[in-house]
TORKOL-4160 file (C-alpha; in steps of 0.2 Angstrom, whole numbers, padded with zeros to 4 digits, m for minus):
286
<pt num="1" X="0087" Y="0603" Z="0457"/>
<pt num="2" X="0087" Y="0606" Z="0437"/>
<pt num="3" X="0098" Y="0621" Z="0433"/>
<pt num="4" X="0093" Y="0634" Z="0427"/>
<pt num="5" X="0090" Y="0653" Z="0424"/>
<pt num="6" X="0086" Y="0656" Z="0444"/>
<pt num="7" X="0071" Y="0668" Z="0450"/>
<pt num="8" X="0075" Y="0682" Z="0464"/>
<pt num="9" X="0060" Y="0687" Z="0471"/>
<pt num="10" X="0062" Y="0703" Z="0477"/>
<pt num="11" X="0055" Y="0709" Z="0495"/>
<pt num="12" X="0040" Y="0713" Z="0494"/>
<pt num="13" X="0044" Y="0726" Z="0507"/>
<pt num="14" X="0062" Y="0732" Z="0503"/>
<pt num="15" X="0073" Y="0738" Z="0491"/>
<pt num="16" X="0085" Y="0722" Z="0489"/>
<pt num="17" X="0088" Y="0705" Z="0498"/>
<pt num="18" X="0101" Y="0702" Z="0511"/>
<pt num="19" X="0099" Y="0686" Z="0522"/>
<pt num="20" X="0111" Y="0673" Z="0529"/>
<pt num="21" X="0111" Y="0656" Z="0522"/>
<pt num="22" X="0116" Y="0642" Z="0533"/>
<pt num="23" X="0114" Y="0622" Z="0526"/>
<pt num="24" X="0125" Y="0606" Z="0525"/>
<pt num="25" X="0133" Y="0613" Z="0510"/>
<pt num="26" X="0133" Y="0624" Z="0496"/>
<pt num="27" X="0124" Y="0614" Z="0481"/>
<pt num="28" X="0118" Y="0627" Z="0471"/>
<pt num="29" X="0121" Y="0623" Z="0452"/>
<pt num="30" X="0129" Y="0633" Z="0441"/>
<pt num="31" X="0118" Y="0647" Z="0437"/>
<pt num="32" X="0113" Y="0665" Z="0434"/>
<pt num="33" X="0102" Y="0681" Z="0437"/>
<pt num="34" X="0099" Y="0699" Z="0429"/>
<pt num="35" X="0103" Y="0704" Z="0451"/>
<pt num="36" X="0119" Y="0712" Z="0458"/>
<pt num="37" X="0126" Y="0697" Z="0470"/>
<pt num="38" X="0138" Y="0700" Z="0486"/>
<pt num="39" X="0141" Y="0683" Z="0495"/>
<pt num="40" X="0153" Y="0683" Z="0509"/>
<pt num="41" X="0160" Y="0666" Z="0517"/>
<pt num="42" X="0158" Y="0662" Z="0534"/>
<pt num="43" X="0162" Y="0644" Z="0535"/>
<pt num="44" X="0166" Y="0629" Z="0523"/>
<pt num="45" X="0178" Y="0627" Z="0511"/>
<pt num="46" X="0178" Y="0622" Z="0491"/>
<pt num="47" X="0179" Y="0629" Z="0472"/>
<pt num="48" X="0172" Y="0644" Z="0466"/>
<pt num="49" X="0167" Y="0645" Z="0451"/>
<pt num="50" X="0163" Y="0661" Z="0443"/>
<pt num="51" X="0164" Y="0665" Z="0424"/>
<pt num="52" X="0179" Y="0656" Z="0419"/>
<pt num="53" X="0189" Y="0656" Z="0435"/>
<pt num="54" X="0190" Y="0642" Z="0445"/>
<pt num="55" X="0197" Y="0644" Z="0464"/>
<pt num="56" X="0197" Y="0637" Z="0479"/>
<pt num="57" X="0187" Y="0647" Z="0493"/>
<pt num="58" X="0187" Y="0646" Z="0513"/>
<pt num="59" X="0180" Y="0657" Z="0527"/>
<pt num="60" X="0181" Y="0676" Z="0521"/>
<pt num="61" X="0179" Y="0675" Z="0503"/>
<pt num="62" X="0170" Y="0689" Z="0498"/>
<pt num="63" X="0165" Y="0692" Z="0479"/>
<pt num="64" X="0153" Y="0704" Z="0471"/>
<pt num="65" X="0145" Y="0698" Z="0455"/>
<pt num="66" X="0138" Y="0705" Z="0440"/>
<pt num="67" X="0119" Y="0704" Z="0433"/>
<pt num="68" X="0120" Y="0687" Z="0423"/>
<pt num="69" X="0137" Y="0681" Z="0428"/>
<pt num="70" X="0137" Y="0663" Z="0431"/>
<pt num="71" X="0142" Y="0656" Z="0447"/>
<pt num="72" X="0143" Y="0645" Z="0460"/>
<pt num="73" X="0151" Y="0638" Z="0475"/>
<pt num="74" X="0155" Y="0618" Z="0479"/>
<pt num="75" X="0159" Y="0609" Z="0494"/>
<pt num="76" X="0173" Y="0595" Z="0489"/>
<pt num="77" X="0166" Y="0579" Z="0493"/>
<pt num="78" X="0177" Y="0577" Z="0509"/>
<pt num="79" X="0169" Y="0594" Z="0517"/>
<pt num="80" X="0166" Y="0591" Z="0534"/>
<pt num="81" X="0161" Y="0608" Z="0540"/>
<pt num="82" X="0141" Y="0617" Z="0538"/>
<pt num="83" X="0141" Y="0630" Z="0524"/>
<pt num="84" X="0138" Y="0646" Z="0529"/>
<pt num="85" X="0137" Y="0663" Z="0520"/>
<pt num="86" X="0129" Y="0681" Z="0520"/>
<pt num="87" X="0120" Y="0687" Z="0502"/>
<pt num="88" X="0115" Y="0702" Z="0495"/>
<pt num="89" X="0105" Y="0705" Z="0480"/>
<pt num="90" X="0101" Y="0719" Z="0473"/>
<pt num="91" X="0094" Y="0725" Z="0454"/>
<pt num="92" X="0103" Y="0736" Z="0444"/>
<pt num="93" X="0087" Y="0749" Z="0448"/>
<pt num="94" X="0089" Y="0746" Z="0465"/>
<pt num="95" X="0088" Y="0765" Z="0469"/>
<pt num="96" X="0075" Y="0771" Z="0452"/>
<pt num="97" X="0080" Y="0771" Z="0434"/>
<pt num="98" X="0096" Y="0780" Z="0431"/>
<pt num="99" X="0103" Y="0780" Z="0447"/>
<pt num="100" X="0120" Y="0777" Z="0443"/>
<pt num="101" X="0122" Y="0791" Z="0430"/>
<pt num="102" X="0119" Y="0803" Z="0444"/>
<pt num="103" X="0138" Y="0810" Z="0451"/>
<pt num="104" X="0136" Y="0804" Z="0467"/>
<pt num="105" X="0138" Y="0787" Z="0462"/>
<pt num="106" X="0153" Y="0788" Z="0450"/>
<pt num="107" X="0164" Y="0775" Z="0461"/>
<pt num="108" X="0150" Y="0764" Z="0465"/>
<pt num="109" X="0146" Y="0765" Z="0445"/>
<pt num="110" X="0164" Y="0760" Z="0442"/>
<pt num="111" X="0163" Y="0746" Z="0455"/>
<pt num="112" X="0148" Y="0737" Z="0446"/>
<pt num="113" X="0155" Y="0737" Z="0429"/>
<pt num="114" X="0170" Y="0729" Z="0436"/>
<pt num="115" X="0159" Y="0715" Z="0442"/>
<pt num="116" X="0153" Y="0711" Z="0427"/>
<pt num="117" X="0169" Y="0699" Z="0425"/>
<pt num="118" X="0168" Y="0694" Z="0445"/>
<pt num="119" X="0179" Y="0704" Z="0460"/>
<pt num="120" X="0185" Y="0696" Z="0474"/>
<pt num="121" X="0191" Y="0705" Z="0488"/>
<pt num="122" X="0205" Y="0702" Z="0499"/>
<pt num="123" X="0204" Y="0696" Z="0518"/>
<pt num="124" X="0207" Y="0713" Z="0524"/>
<pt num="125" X="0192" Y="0720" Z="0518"/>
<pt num="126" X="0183" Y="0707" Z="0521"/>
<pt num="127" X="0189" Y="0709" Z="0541"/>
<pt num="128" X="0183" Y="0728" Z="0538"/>
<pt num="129" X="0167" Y="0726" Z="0531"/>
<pt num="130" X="0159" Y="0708" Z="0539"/>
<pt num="131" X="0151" Y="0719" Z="0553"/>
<pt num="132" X="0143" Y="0731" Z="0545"/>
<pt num="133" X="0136" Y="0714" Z="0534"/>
<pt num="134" X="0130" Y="0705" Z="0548"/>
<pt num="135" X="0125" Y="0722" Z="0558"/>
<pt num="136" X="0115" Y="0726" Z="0540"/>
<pt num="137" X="0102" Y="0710" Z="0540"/>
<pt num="138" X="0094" Y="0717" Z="0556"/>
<pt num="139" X="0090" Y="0735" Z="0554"/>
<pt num="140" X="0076" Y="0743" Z="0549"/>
<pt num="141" X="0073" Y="0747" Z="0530"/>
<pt num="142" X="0078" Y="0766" Z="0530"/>
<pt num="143" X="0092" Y="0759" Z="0539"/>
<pt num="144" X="0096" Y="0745" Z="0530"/>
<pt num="145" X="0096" Y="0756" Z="0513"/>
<pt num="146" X="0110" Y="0768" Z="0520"/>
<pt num="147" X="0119" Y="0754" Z="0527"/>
<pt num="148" X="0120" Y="0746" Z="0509"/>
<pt num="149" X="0124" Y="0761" Z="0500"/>
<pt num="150" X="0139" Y="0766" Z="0512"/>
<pt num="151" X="0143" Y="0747" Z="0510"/>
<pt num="152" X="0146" Y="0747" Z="0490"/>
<pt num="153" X="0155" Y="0765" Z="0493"/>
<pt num="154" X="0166" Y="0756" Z="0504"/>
<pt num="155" X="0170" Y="0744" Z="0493"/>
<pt num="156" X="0171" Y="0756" Z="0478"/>
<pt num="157" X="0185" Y="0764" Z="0486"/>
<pt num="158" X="0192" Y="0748" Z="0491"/>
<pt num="159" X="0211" Y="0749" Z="0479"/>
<pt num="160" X="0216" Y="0730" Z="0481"/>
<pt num="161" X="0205" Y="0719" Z="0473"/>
<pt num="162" X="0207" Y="0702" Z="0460"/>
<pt num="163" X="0194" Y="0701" Z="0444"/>
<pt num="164" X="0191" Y="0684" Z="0441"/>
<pt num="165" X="0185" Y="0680" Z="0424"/>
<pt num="166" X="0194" Y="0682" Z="0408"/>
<pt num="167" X="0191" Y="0700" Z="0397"/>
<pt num="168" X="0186" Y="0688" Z="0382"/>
<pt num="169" X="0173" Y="0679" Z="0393"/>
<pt num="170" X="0157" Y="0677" Z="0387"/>
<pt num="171" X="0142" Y="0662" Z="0386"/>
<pt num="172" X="0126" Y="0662" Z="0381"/>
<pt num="173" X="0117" Y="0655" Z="0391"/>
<pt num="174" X="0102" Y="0642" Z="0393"/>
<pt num="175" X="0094" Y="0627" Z="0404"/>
<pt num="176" X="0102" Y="0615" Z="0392"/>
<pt num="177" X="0119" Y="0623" Z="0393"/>
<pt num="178" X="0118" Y="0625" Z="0410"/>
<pt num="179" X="0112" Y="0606" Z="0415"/>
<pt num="180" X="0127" Y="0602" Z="0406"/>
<pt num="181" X="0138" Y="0610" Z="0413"/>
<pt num="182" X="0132" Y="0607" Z="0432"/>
<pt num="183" X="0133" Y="0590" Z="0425"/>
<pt num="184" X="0153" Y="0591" Z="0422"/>
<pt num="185" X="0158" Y="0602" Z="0437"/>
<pt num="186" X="0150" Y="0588" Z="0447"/>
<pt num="187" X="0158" Y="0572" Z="0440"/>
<pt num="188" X="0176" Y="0582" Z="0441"/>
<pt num="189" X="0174" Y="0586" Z="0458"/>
<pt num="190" X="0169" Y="0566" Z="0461"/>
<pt num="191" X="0182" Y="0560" Z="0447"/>
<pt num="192" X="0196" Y="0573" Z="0449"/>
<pt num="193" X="0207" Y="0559" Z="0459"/>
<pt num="194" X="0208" Y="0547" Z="0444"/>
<pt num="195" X="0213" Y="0549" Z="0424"/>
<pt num="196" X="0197" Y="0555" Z="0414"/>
<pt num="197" X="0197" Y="0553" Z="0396"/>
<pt num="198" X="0189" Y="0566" Z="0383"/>
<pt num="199" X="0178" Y="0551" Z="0380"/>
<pt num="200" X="0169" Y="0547" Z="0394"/>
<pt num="201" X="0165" Y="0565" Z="0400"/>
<pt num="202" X="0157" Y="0568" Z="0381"/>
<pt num="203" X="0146" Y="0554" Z="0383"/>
<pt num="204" X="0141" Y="0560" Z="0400"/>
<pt num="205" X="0133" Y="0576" Z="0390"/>
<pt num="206" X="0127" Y="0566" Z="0376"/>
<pt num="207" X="0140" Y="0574" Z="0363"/>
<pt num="208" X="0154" Y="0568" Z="0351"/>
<pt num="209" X="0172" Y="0574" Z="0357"/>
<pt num="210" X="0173" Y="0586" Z="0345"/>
<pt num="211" X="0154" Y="0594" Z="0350"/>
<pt num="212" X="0161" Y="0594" Z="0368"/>
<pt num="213" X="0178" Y="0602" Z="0364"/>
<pt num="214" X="0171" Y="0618" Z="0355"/>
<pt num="215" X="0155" Y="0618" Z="0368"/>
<pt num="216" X="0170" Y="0620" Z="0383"/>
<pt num="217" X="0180" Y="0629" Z="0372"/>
<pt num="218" X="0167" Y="0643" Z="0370"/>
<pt num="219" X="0158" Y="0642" Z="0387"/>
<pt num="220" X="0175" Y="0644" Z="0396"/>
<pt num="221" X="0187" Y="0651" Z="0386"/>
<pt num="222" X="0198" Y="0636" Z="0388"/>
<pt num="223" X="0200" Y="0617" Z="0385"/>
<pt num="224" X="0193" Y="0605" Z="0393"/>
<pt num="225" X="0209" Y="0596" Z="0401"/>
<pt num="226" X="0217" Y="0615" Z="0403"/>
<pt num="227" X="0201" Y="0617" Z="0416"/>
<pt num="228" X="0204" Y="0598" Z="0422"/>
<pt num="229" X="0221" Y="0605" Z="0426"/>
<pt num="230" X="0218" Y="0620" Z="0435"/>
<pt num="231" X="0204" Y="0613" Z="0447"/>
<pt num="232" X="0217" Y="0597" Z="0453"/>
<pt num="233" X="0231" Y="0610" Z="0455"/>
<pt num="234" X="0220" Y="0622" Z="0464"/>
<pt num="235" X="0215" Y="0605" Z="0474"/>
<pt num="236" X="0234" Y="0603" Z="0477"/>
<pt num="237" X="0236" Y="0620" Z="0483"/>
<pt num="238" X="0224" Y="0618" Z="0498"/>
<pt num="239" X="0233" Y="0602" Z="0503"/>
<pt num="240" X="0251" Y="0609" Z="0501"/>
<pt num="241" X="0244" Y="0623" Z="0514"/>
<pt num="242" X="0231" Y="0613" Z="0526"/>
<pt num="243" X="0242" Y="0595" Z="0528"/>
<pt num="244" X="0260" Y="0591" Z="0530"/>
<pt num="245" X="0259" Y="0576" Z="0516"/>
<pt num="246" X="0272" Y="0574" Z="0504"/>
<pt num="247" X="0270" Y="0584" Z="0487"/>
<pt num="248" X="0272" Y="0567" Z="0478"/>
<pt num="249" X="0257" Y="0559" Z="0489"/>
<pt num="250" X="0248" Y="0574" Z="0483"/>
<pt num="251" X="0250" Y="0573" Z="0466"/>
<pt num="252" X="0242" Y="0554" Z="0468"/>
<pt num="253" X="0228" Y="0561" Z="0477"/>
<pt num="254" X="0226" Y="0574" Z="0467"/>
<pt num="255" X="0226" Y="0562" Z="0451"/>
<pt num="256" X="0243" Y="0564" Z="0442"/>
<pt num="257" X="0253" Y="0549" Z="0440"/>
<pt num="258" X="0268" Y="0558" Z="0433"/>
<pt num="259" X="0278" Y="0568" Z="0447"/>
<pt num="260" X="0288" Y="0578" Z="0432"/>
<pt num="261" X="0269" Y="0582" Z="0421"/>
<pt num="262" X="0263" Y="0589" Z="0439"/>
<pt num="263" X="0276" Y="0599" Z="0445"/>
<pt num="264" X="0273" Y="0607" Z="0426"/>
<pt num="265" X="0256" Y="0611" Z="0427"/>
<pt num="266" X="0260" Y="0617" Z="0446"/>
<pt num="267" X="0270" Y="0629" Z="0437"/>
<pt num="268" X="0258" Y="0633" Z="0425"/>
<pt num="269" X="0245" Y="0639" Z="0437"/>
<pt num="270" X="0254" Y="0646" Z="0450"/>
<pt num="271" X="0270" Y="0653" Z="0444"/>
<pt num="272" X="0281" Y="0641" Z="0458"/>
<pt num="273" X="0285" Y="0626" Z="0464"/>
<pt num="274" X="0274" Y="0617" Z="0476"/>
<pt num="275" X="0287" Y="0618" Z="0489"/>
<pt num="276" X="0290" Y="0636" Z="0484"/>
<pt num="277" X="0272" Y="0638" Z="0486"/>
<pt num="278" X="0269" Y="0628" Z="0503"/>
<pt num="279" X="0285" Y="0636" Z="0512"/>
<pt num="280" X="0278" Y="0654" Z="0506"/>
<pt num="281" X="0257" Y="0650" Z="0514"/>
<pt num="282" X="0259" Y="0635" Z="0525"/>
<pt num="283" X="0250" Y="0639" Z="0542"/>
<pt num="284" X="0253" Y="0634" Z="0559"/>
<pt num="285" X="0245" Y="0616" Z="0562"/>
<pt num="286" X="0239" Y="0613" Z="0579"/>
């Protein structure tokens, strides 16, 4: 699939979409649209990618996107499970020109310009708010409008929540652009285990190192190696919570040959130690 700008369709008989998606992955590229996207996890795990934040994601991730915010989820190669979400997608006239203005939507106003940068919400609120999702794809459409208006009040209201891309992020963006960067994400996510060079990731887009640094530099607001960094520490995290390895087997796996450099860039990212870190959000193992 060639990525690119991506066309919703609306309903032809509704207001806005909401359907659960189930396949053997997520393999959507990295990509866009002018809709309002809610995605809520319910199986798989991977890397999120939204903006320019790059997390790891699991069963009750739930994110609200703003109109042309690029995104996407991935599976990491050794993803075992199905993937499994519900999505909703709205436009911003979703409810008639000038909606929002209106003072009964203040909050929910507020809520969408926040996601123009990306909100994820914590697992609590995803434990509150996953019925009403799931209940929401079968009612009827008068219904189903009210149910998605209390929905985004709900979540307006909501106090706790993380933005995930920078302030200062911003792209402009293109089926070249994006090709190119799909083409990336993927050979990191294949590659992330071994040393890449600046070289051979340049070539793979067709562009002199100095082309590619200031095309990274401007499409995520960071370096190339700095994103290369946070993606095999974020990697790192998963394992330190999921496995009982060694942090030294680890950082082999996770393509650092120098213990010293990845216990620095563990640092870096997440502000401890990994064994800070894994004796703080290890879970029980069967």
């Amino acid at each position: 699939m060639k990525p690119q700008l991506e066309k919703i369709l609306r309903p032809a008989q509704g207001s806005f979409s909401a359907f659960h998606f189930q396949d053997k992955k997520f393999d959507a590229p990295w990509h866009f649209h002018p809709e309002f996207e809610l995605t809520c996890i319910l199986k798989s795990t991977g890397m999120r990618y939204v903006g320019d934040s790059v997390m790891e994601f699991e069963k009750g991730d739930l994110v609200l996107l703003g109109s042309n915010l690029p995104h996407c989820w991935k599976n990491t190669e050794h993803q075992k499970e199905e993937a499994e979400s519900i999505v909703v997608q709205w436009h911003t006239d979703v409810l008639g020109e000038g909606w929002l203005a209106k003072t009964e939507f203040i909050a929910i106003r507020k809520l969408l310009k926040n996601a123009s940068r990306g909100i994820r919400f914590f697992t609590a609120t995803t434990d509150e708010v996953l019925p009403e999702l799931q209940r929401m794809l079968d009612l009827p459409p008068f219904e189903k409008i009210i149910a998605f208006l209390q929905l985004l009040q709900r979540l307006a209201n909501e106090k706790e929540y993380e933005l995930l891309s920078g302030d200062n992020f911003s792209v402009t963006l293109n089926q070249g652009s994006t090709a190119k960067i799909d083409l990336i994400q993927n050979y990191v996510s294949a590659n992330y285990h071994r040393q890449l060079t600046l070289t051979e990731v340049a070539k793979l887009v067709g562009m002199s190192e100095e082309t590619f640094c200031r095309f990274f530099k401007r499409t995520f607001n960071k370096s190339f190696f700095t994103f290369l960094n946070e993606y095999k520490v974020k990697l790192a995290c998963k394992e330190l919570i999921e496995t009982q390895k060694q942090v030294s087997e680890i950082a082999f796996l996770c393509g650092y040959e120098s213990l010293p450099f990845f216990y620095r860039q563990f640092k870096k990212f997440i502000g401890c130690s990994p064994l800070v870190y894994q004796k703080k959000y290890q879970r029980v193992f069967s």
